[in-house]
NUGU-138578 format. One record per atom (N, C-alpha, C): atom name; residue in one letter; x, y, z. Coordinates in pm, 1 decimal, padded with zeros to 6 digits. Last residue first. Layout:
+-------+---------+----------+----------+----------+
: atomo : residuo :     east :    north :       up :
+-------+---------+----------+----------+----------+
:    CA :       A :        X :        Y :        Z :
...
+-------+---------+----------+----------+----------+
END
This chain:
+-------+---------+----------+----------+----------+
: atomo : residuo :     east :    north :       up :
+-------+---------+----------+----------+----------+
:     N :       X :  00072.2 :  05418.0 : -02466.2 :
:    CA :       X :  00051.3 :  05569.7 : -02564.5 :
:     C :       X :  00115.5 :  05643.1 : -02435.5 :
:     N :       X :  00222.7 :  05039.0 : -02395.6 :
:    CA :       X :  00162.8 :  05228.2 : -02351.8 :
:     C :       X :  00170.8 :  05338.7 : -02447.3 :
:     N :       X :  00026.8 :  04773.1 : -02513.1 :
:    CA :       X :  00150.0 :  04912.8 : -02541.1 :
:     C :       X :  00078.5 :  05015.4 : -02485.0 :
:     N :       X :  00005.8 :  04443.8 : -02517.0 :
:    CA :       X : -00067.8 :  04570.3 : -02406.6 :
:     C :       X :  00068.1 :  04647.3 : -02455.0 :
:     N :       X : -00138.7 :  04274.8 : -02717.8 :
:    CA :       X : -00068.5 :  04339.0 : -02747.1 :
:     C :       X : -00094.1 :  04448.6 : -02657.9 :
:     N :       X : -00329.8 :  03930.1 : -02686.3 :
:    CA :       X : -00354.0 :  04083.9 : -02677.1 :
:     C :       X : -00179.5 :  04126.3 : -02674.3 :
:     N :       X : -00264.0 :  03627.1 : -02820.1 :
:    CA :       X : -00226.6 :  03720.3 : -02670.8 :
:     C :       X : -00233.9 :  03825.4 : -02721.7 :
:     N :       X : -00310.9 :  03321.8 : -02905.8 :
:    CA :       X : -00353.2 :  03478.2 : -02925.4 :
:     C :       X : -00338.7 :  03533.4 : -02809.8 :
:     N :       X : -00057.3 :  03087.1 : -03010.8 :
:    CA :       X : -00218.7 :  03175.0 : -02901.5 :
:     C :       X : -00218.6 :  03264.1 : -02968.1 :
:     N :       X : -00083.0 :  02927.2 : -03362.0 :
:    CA :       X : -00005.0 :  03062.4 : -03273.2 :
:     C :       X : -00110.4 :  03072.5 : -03170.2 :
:     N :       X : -00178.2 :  02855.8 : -03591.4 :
:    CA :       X : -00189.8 :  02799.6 : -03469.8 :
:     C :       X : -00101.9 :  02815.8 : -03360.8 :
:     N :       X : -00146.0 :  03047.7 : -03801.4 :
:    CA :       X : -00260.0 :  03032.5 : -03728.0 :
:     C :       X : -00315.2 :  02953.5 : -03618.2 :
:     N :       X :  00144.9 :  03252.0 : -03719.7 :
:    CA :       X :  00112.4 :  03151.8 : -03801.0 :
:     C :       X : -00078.0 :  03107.1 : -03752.0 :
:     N :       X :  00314.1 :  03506.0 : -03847.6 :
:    CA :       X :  00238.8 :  03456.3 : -03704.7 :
:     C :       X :  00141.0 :  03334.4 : -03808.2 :
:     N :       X :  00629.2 :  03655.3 : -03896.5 :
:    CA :       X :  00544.0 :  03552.2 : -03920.3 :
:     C :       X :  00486.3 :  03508.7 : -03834.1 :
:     N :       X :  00678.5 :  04009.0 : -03961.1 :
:    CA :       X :  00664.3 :  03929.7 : -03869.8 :
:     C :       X :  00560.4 :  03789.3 : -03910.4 :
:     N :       X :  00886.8 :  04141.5 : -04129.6 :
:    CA :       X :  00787.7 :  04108.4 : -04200.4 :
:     C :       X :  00771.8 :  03996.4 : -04119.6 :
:     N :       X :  01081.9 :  04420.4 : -03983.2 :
:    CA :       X :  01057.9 :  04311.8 : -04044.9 :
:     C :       X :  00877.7 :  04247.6 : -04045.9 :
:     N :       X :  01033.5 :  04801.6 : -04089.1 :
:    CA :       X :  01030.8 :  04689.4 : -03976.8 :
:     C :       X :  01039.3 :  04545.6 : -04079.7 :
:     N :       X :  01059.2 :  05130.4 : -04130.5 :
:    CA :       X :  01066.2 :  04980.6 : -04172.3 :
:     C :       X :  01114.4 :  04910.4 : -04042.5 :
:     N :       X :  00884.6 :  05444.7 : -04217.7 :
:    CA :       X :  00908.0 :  05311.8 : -04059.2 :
:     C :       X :  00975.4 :  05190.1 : -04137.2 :
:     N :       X :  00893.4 :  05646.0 : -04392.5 :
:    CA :       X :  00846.0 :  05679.6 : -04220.7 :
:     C :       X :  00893.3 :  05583.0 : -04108.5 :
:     N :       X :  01077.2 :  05772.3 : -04627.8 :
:    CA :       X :  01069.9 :  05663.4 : -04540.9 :
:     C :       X :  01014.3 :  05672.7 : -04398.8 :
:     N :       X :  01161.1 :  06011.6 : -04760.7 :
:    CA :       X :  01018.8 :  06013.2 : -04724.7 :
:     C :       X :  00967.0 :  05853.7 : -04638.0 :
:     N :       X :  01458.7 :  05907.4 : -04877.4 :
:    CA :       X :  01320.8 :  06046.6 : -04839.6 :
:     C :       X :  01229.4 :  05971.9 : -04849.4 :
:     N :       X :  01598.8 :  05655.4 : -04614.4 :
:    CA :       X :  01569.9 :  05719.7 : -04781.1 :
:     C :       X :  01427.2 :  05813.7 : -04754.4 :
:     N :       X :  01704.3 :  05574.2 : -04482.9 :
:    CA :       X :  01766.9 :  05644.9 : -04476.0 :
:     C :       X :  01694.6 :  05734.5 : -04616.1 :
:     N :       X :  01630.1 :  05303.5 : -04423.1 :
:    CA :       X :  01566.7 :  05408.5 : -04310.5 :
:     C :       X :  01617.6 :  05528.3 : -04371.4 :
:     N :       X :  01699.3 :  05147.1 : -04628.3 :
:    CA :       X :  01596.0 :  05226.0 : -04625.3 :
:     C :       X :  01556.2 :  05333.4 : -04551.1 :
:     N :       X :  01962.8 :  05062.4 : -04482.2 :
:    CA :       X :  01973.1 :  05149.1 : -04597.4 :
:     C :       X :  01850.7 :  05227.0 : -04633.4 :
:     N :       X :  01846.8 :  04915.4 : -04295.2 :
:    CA :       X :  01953.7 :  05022.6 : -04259.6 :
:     C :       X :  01907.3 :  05135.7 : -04373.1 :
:     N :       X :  01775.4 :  04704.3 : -04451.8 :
:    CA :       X :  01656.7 :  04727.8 : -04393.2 :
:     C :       X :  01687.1 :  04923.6 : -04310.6 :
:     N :       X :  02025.0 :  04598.2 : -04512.7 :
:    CA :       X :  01892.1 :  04672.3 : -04640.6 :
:     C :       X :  01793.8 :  04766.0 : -04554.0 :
:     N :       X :  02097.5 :  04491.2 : -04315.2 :
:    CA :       X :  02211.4 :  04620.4 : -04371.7 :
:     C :       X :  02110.4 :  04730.8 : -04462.6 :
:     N :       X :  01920.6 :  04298.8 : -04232.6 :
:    CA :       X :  01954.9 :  04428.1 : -04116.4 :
:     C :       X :  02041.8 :  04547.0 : -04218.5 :
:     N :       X :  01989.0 :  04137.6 : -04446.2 :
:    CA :       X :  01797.3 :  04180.2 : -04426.1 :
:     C :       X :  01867.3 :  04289.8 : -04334.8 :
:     N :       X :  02203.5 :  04161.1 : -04670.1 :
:    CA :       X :  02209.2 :  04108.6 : -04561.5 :
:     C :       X :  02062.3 :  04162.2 : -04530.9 :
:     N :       X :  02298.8 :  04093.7 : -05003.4 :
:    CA :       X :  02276.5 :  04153.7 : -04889.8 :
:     C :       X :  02219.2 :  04079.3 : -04756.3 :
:     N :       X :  02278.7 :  03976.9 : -05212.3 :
:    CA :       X :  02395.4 :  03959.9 : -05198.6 :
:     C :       X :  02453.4 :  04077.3 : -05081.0 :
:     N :       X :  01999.9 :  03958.3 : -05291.1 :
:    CA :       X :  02026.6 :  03835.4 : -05227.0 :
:     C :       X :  02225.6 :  03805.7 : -05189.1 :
:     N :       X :  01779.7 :  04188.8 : -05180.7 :
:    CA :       X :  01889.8 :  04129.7 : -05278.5 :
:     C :       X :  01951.2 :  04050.1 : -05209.2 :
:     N :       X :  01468.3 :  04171.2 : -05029.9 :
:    CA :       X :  01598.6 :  04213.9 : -05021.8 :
:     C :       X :  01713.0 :  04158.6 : -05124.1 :
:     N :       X :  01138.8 :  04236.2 : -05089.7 :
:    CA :       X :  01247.6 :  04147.2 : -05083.2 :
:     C :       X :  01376.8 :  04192.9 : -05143.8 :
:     N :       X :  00898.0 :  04437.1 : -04931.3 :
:    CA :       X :  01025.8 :  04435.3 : -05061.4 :
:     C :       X :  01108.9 :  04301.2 : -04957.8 :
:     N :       X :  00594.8 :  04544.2 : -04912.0 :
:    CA :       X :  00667.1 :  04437.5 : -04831.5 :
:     C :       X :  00777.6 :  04424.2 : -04978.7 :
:     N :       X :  00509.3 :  04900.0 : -04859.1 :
:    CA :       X :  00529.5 :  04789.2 : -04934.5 :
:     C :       X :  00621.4 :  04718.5 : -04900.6 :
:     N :       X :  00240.7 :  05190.2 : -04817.4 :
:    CA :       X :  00347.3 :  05063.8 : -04777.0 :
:     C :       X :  00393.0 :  04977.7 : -04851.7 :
:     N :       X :  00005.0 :  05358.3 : -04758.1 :
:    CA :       X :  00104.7 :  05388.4 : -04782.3 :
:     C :       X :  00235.6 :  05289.5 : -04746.8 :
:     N :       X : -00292.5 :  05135.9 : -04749.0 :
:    CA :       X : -00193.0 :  05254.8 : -04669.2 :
:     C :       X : -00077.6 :  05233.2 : -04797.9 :
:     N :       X : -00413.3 :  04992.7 : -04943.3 :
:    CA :       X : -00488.5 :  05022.4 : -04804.4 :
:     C :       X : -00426.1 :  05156.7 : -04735.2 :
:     N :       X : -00202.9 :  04882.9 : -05106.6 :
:    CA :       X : -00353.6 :  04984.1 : -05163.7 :
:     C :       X : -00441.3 :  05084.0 : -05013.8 :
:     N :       X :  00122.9 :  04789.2 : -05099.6 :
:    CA :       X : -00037.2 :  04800.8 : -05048.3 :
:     C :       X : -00121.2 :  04915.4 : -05128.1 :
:     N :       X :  00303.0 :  04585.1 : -05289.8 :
:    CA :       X :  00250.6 :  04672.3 : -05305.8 :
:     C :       X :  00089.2 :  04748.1 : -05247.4 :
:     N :       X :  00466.9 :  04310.5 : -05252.3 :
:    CA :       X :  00368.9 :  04373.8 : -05217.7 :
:     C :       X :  00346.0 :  04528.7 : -05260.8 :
:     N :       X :  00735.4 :  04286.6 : -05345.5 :
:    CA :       X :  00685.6 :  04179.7 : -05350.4 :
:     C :       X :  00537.4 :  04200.5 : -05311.2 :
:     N :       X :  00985.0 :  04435.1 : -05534.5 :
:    CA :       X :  00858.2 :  04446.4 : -05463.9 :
:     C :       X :  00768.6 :  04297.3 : -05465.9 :
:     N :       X :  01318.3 :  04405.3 : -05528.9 :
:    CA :       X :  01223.0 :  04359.5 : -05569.8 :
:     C :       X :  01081.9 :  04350.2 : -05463.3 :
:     N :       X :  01660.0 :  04583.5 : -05466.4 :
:    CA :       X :  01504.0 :  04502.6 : -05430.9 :
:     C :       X :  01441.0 :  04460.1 : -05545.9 :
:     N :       X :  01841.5 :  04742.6 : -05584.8 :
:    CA :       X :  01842.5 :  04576.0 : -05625.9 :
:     C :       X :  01734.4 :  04518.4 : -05541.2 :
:     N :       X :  01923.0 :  04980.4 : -05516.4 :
:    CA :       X :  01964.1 :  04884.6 : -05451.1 :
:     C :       X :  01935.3 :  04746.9 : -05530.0 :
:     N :       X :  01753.4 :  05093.4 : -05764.6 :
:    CA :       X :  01931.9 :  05102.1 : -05742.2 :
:     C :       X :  02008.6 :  05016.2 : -05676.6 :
:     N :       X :  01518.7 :  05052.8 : -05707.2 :
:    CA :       X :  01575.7 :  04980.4 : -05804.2 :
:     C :       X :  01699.5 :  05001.1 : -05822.2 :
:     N :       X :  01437.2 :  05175.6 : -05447.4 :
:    CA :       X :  01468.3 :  04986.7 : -05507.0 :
:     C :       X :  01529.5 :  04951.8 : -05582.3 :
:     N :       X :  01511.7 :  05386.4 : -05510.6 :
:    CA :       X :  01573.4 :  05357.8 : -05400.5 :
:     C :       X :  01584.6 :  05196.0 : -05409.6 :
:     N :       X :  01270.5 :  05472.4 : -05684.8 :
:    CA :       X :  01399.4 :  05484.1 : -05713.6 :
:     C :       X :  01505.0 :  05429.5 : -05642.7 :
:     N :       X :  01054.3 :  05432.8 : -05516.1 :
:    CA :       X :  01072.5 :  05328.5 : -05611.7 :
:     C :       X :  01238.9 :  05313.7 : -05681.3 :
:     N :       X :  01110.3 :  05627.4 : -05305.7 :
:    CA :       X :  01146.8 :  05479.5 : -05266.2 :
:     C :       X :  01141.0 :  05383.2 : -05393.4 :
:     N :       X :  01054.4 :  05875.2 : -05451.4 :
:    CA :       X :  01237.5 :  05856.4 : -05419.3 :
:     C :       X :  01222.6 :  05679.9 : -05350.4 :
:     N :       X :  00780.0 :  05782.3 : -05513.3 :
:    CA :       X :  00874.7 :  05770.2 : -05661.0 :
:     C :       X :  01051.1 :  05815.7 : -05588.5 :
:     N :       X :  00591.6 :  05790.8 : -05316.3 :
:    CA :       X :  00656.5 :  05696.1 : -05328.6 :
:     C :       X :  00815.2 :  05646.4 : -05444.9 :
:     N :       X :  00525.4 :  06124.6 : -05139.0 :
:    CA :       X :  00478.7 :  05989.8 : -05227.0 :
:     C :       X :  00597.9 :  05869.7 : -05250.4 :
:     N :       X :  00546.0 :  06319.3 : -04938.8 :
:    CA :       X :  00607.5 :  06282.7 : -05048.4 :
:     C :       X :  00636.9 :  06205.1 : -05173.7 :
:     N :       X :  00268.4 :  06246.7 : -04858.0 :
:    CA :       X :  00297.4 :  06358.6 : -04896.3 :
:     C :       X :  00403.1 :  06406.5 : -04989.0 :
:     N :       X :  00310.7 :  05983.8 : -04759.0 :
:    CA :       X :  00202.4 :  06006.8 : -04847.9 :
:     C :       X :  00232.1 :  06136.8 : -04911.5 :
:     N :       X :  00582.9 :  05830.3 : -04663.5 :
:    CA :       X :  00521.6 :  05885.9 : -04657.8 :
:     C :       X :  00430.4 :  05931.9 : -04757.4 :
:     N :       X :  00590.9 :  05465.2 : -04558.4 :
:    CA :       X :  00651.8 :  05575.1 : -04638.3 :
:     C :       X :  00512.7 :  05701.9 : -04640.4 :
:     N :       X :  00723.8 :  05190.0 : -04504.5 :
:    CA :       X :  00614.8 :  05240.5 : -04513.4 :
:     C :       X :  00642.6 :  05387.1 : -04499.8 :
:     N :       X :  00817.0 :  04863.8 : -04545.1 :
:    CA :       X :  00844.5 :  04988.3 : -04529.8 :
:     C :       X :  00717.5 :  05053.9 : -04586.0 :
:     N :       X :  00913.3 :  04554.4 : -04425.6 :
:    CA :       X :  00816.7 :  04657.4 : -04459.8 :
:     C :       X :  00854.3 :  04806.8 : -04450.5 :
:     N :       X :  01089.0 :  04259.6 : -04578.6 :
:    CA :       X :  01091.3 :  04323.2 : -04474.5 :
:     C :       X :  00939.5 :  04426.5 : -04538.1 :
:     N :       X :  01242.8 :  03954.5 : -04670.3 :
:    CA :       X :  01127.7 :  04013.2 : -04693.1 :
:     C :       X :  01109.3 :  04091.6 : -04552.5 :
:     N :       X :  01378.5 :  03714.1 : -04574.3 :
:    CA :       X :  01418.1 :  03790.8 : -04685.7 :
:     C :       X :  01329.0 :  03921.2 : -04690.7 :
:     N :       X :  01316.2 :  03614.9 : -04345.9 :
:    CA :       X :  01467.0 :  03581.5 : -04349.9 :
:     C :       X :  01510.0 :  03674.5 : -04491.0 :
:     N :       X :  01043.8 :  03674.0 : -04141.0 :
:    CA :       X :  01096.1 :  03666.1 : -04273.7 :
:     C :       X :  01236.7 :  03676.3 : -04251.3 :
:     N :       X :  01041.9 :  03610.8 : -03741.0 :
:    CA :       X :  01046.6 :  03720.1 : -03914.2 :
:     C :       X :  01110.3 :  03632.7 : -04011.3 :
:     N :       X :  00903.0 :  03543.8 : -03471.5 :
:    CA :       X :  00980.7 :  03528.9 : -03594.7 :
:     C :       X :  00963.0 :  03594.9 : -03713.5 :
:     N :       X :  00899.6 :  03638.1 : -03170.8 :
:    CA :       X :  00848.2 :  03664.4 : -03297.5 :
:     C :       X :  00970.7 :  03609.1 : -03379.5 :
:     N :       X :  00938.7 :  03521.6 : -02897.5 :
:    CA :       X :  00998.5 :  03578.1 : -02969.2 :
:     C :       X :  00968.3 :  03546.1 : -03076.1 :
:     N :       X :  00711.1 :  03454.3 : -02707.0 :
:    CA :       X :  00787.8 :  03571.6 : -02687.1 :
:     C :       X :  00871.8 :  03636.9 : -02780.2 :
:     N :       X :  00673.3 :  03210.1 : -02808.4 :
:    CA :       X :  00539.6 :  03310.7 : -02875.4 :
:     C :       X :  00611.2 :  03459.8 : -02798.0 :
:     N :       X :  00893.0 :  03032.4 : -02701.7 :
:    CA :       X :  00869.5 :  03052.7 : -02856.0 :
:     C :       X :  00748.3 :  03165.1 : -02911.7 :
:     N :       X :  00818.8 :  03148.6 : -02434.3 :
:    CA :       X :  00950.5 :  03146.7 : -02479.5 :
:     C :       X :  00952.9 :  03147.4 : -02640.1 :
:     N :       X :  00584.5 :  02948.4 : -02374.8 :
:    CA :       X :  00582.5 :  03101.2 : -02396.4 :
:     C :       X :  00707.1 :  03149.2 : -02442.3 :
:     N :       X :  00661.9 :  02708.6 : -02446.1 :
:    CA :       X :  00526.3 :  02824.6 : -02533.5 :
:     C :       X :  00563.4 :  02931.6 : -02508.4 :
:     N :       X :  00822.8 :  02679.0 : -02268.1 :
:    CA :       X :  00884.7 :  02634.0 : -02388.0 :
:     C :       X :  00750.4 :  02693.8 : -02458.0 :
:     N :       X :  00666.5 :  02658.0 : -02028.5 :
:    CA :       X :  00787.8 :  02720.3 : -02026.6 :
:     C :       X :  00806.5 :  02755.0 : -02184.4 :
:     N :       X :  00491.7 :  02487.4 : -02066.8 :
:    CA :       X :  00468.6 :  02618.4 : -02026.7 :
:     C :       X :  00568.3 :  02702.8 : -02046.8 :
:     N :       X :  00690.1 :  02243.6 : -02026.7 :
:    CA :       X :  00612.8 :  02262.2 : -02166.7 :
:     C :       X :  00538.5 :  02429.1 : -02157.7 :
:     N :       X :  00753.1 :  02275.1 : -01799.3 :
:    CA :       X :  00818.9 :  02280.8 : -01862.5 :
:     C :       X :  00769.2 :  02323.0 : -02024.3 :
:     N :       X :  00515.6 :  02258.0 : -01661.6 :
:    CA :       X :  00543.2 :  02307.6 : -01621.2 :
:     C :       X :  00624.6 :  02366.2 : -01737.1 :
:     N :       X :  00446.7 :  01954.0 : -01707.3 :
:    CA :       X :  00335.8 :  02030.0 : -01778.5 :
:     C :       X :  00427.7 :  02192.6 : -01767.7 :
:     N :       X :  00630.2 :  01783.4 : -01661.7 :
:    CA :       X :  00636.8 :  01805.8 : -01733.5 :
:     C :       X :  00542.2 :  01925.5 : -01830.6 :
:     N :       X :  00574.8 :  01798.5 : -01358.4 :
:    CA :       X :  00745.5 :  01890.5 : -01414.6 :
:     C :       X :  00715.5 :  01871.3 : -01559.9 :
:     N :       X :  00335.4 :  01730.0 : -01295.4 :
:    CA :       X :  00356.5 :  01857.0 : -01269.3 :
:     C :       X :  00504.8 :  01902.9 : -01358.3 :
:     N :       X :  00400.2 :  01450.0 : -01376.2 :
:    CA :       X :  00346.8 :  01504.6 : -01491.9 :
:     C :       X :  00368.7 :  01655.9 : -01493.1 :
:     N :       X :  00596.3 :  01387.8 : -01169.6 :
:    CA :       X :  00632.4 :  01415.4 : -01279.4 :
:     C :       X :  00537.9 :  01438.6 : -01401.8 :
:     N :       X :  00388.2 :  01390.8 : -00975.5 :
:    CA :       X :  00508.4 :  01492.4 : -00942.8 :
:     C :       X :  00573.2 :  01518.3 : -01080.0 :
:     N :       X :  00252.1 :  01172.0 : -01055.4 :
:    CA :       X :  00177.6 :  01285.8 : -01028.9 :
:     C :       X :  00292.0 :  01468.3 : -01077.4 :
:     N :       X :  00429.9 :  00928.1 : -00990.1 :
:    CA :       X :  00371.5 :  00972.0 : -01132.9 :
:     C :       X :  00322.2 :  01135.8 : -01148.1 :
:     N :       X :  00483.6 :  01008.1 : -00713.5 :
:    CA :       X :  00599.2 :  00994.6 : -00827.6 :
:     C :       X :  00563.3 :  01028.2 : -00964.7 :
:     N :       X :  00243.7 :  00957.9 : -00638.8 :
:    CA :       X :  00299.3 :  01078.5 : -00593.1 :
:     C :       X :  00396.5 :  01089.5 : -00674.5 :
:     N :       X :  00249.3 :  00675.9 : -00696.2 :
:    CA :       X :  00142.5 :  00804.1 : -00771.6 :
:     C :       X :  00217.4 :  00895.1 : -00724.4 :
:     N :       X :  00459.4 :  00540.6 : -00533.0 :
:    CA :       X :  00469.6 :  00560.1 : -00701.4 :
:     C :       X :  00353.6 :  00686.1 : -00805.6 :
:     N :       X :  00363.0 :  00633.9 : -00308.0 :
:    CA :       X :  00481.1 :  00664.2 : -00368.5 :
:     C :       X :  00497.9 :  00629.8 : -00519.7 :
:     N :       X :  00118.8 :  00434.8 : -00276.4 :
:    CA :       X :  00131.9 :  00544.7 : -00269.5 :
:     C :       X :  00231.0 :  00642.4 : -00309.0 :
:     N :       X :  00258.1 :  00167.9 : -00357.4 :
:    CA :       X :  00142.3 :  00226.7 : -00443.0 :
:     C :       X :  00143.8 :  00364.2 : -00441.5 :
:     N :       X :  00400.2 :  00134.9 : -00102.4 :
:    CA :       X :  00460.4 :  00159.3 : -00209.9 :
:     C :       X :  00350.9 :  00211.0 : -00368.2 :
:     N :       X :  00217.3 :  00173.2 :  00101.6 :
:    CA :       X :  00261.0 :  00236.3 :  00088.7 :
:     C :       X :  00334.5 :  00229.7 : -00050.5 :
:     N :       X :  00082.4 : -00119.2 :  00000.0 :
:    CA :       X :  00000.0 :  00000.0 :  00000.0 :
:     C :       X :  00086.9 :  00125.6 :  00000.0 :
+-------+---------+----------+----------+----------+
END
């Protein structure tokens, strides 16, 4: 009887370390976003419009891979004898460039966790 008892407490104890762990290992992978390895966003200003960033692609050697309609933006894939952080550099630098960021992959069997940012 006692030994019955010690073996559940044993079983028990180790489901707790494994559920624990596995908690661990979600949130850790949904903490850190993954991005595109080629493909970044930039998003640009309206006022100046878009013709110093079209010019800006085609010198560097992008290729548009999006073109939004909705806003002022477009997802460009990076030349392939560059680096995504050096390109992504080089844009910030161009007229009328408001924001580039990478091209975050969330997949659909991702949680869903609200986005708490302070204004």
């Amino acid at each position: 009887m006692l030994y019955d008892m010690k073996q559940k407490r044993l079983v028990v104890f180790l489901i707790m370390v494994v559920a624990v762990l596995t908690s661990c290992m979600a949130r850790t992978a949904v903490s850190q976003l993954e991005h595109s390895p080629d493909v970044f966003l930039v998003l640009y200003d309206s006022t100046v419009g878009k013709l110093p960033l079209m010019e800006s692609i085609k010198n560097y050697g992008c290729e548009i891979k999006y073109d939004y309609s909705s806003f002022c933006g477009m997802a460009l894939i990076k030349p392939q004898d560059r680096t995504l952080e050096e390109t992504m550099q080089y844009f910030k630098g161009v007229k009328g460039v408001l924001n580039v960021e990478y091209d975050h992959i969330i997949r659909l069997t991702d949680p869903v966790k609200p986005r708490l940012e302070e204004y």
